[in-house]
FIKOL-887823 format. One line per field, with one value per residue (C-alpha): residue number from 1; residue in three letters; x, z, y. Coordinates in Angstrom, 2 decimals. Example, Ala and Ser with C-alpha at 12.3 -4.5 7.8 and 13.67 -1.06 7.14 Angstrom:
2
tilo = [1 2] .
tormar = [ala ser] .
c1 = [12.30 13.67] .
c3 = [7.80 7.14] .
c2 = [-4.50 -1.06] .
! end
This chain:
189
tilo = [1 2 3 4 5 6 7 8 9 10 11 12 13 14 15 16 17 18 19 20 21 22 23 24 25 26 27 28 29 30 31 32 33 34 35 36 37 38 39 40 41 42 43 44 45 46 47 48 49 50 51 52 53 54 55 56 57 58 59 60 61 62 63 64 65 66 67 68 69 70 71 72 73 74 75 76 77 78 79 80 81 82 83 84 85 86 87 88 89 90 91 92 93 94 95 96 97 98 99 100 101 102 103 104 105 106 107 108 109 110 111 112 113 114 115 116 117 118 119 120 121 122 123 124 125 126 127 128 129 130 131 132 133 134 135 136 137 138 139 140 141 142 143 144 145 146 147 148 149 150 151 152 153 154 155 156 157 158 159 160 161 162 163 164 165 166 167 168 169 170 171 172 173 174 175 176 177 178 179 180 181 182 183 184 185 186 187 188 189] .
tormar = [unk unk unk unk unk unk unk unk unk unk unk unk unk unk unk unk unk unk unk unk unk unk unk unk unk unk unk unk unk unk unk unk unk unk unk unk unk unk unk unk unk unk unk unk unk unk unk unk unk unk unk unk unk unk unk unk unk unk unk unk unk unk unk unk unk unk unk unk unk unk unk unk unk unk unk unk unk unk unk unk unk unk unk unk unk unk unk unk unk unk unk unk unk unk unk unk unk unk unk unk unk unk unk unk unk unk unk unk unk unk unk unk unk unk unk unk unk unk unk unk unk unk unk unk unk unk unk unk unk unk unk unk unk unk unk unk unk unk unk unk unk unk unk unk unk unk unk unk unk unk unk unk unk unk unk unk unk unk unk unk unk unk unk unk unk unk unk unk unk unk unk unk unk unk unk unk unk unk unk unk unk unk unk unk unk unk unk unk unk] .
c1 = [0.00 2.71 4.31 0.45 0.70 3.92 3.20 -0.08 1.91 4.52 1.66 -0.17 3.54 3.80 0.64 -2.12 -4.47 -7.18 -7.16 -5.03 -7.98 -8.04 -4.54 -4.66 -7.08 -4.88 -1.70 -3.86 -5.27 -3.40 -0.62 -0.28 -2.31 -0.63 -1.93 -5.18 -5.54 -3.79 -6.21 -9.35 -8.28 -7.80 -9.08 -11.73 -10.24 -13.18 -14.86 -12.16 -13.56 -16.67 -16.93 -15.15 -12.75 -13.10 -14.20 -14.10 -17.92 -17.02 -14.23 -15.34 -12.46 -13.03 -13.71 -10.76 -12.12 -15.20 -14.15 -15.35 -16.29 -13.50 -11.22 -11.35 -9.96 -11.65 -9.77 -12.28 -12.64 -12.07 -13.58 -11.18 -13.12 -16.14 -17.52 -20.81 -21.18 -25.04 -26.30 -28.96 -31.90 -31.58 -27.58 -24.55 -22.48 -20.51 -21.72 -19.44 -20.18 -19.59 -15.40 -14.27 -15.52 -13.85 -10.62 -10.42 -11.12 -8.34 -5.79 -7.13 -6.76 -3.17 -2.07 -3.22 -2.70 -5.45 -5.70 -9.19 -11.28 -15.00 -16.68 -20.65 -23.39 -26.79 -30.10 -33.13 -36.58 -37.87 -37.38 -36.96 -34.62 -32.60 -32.39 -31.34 -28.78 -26.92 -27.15 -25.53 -22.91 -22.20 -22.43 -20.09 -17.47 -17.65 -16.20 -13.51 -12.20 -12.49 -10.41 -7.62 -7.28 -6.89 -3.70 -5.30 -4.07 -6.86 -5.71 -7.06 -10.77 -13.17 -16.56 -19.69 -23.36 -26.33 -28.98 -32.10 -30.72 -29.33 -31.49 -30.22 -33.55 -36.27 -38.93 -42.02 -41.00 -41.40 -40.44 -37.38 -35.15 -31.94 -30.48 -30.77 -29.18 -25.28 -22.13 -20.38 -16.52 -14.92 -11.88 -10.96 -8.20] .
c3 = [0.00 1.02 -2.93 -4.14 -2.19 -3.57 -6.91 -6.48 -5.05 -7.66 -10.00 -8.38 -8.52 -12.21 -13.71 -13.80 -12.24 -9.76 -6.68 -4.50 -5.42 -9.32 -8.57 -6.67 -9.23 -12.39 -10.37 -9.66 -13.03 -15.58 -18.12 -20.30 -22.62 -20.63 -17.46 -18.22 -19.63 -16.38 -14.10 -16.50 -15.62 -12.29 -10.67 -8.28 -5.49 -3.58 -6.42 -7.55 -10.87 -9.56 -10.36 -13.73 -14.14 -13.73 -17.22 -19.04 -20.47 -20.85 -23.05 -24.99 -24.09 -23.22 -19.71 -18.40 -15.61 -17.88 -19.78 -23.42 -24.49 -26.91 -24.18 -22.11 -22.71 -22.45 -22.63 -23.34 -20.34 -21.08 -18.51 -18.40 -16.23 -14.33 -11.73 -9.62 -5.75 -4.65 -1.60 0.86 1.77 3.64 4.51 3.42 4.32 1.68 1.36 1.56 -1.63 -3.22 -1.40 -4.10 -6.55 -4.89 -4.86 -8.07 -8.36 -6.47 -7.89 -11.46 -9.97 -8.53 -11.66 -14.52 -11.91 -13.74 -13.61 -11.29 -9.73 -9.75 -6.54 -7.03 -4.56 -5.88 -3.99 -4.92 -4.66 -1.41 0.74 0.94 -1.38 1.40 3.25 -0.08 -0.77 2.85 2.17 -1.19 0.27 2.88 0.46 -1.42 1.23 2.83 -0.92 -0.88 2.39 1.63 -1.65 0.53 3.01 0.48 -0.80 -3.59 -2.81 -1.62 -3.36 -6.81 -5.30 -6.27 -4.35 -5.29 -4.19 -6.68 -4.18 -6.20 -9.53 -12.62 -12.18 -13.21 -13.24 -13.86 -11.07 -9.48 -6.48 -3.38 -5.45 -3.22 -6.42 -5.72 -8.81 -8.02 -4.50 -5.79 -6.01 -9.09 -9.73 -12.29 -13.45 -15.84 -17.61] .
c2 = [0.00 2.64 2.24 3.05 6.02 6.89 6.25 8.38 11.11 10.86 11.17 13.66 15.47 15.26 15.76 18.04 15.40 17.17 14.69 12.16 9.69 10.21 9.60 6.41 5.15 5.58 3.96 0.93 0.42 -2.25 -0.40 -3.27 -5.35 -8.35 -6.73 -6.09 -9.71 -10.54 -8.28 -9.60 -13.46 -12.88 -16.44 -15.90 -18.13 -18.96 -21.17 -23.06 -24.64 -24.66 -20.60 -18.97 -16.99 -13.40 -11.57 -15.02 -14.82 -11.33 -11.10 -14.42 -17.10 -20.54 -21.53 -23.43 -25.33 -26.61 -30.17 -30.65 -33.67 -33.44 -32.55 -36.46 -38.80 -42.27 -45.26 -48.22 -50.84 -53.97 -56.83 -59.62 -62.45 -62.25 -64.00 -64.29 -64.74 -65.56 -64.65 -66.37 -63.53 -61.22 -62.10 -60.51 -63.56 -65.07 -68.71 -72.01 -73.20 -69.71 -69.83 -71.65 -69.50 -66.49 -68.70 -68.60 -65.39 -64.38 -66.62 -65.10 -61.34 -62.42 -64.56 -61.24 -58.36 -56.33 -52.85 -52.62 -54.96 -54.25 -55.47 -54.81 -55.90 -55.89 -57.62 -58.42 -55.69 -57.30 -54.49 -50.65 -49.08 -47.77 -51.10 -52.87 -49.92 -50.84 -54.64 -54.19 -52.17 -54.89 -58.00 -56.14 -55.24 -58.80 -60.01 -57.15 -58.38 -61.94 -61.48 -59.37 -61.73 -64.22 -61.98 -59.42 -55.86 -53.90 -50.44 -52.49 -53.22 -50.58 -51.48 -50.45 -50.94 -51.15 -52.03 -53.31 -52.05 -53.76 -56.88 -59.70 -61.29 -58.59 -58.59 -56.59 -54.50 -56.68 -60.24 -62.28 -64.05 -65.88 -64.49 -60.86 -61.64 -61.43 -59.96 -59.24 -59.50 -57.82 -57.79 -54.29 -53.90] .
! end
């Protein structure tokens, strides 16, 4: 602040200008092209990408926070192996007969060391939403663990929970079906 007011004086000094504010204003204001582009693209800090920049709409230029289509980049997933875990109703237990399917899922995983590993839970529509939503979410975590402790790194387990969605068997809402109670494990490349 105390070189503003210098500069101000210094202009006041040297010019015919009327007043210490007239002054102030002119020292303050951009000299340059580069400056004023500078002061126009000033980033408005408290909306990081979620905002624009200053003067951007104004003056024309393309947002850089906002992502074209043509600016991603999406590299194709391929699904290597897949393989289905069933679930009893109601339960988020992984069955006995269903261990040796997840052993070989886990020697596959270890064996190809795929990018990702997809660990969905779905249910069946018996039930609220919200209910089904939590016992997805827990069918699919009791997988994730039991692949890592059989040795898969856990960092390559992406879990998610589809709750009565995706049907594998398409049913009324309220309808228990074995094959809508499962657990889906993907391997991406």
């Amino acid at each position: 602040m105390k070189f503003l007011a210098l500069t101000a004086t210094a202009l006041l000094a040297t010019t015919s200008i009327a007043s210490a504010t007239e002054a102030l204003n002119l020292a303050t204001q951009p000299k340059t092209i580069q400056e004023q582009r500078a002061y126009d693209y000033e980033f408005n800090r408290d909306e990081q990408c979620q905002g624009y920049y200053l003067g951007v709409k104004r003056l024309g230029f393309k947002d850089p926070c906002k992502k074209d289509d043509d600016d991603v980049n999406v590299t194709p997933m391929t699904v290597l192996s897949e393989y289905v875990v069933y679930f009893d109703f109601d339960d988020a237990e992984v069955r006995p007969q269903d261990e040796r399917i997840l052993r070989q899922a886990a020697r596959e995983i270890t064996k190809y060391n795929p990018r990702e590993v997809r660990v969905a839970g779905y249910t069946d529509t018996r039930g609220s939403m919200a209910y089904n939503e939590e016992l997805s979410a827990n069918r699919a975590d009791n997988v994730s663990d039991y692949l890592t402790d059989l040795g898969v790194s856990n960092f390559v387990v992406d879990e998610e929970a589809m709750g009565e969605t995706n049907l594998a068997v398409p049913t009324d809402d309220g309808v228990r079906a074995q094959a809508n109670r499962r657990v889906l494990v993907q391997f991406i490349r």
